[in-house]
C-alpha positions in Angstrom: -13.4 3.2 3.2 -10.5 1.4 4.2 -12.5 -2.1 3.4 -13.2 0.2 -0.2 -10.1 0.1 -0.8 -9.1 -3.7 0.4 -11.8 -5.1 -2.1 -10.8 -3.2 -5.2 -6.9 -4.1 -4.8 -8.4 -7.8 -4.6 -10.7 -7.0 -7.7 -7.8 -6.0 -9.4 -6.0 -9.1 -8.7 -8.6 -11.2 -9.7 -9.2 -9.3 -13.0 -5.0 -10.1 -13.6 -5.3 -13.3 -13.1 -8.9 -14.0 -15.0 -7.1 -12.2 -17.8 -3.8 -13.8 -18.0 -5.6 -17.1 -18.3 -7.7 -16.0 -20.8 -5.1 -14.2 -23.1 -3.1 -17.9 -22.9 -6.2 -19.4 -23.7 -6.8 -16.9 -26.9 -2.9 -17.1 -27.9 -3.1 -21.1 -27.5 -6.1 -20.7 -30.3 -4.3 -18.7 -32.9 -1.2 -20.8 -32.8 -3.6 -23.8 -33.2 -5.3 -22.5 -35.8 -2.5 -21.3 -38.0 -2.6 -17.2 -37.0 0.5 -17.5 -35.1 3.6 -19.5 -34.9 4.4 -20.9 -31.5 7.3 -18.0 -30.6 4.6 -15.0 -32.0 1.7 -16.5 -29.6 4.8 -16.4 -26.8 6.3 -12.9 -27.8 2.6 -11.7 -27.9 1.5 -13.2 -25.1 4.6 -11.6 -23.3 3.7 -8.3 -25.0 0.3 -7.8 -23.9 0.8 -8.7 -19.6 3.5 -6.2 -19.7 1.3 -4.0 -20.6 -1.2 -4.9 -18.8 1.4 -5.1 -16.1 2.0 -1.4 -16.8 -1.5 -0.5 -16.2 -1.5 -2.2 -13.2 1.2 0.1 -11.6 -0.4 2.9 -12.9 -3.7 1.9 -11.6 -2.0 1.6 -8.2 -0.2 4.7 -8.5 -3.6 6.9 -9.1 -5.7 4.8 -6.3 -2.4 5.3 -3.9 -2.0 9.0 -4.7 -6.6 9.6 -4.2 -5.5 7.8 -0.9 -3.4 10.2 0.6 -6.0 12.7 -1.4 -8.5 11.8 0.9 -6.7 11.3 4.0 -5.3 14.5 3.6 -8.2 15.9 3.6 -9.6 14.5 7.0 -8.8 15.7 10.2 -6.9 11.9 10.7 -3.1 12.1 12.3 -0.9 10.4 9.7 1.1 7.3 11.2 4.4 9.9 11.3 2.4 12.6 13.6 1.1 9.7 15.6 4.9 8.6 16.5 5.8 11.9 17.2 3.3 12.6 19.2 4.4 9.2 20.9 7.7 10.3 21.0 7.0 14.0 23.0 4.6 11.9 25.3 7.6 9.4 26.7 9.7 12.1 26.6 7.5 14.4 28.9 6.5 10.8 31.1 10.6 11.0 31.7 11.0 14.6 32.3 7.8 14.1 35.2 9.2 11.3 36.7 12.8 13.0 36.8 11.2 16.2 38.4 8.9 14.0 40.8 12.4 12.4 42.0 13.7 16.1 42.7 10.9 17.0 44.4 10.8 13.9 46.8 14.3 14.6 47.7 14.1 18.5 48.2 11.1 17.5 50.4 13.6 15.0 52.6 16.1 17.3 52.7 13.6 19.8 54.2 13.0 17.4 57.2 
């Protein structure tokens, strides 16, 4: 899913920069043939990537938030249960090896 994911964020990427190129290429027409003047075709061009620059965060936004839809969903531990767990783990490995050391020397002082 993960590899899901990977290729549409680099489909997306291609798709902004295929379009970008083309949109200069349309603008660079209708200056040339009389539609535009030089700053419209620039103030247009400008224009129409912010907005498609817009939809590109929003696009982002909605695949990000179905993300965390779906891994919410799963039984998967999220990185921030993962380092907790983690945490409890060396924190118990500490606690054993402190108790292990009292132990050992309750034993010798038994002798």
């Amino acid at each position: 899913m993960i590899d899901t994911m990977k290729k549409l964020g680099l489909f997306g990427l291609g798709m902004y920069a295929i379009t970008e190129e083309k949109i200069d290429e349309y603008v660079k027409e209708l200056v040339e043939n009389g539609d535009f003047n030089k700053e419209e075709g620039k103030k247009f061009v400008e224009d129409l990537l912010e907005k498609q620059k817009q939809q590109q965060e929003d696009l982002e936004d909605k695949i990000s938030s179905k993300v965390q839809e779906v891994f919410g969903k799963s039984d998967l531990a999220s990185k921030e249960e993962i380092e907790a767990l983690q945490k409890k783990i060396e924190d118990l490995e500490t606690l054993l090896k402190e108790k292990g050391e009292e132990v050992v020397e309750e034993e010798k002082a038994e002798e």
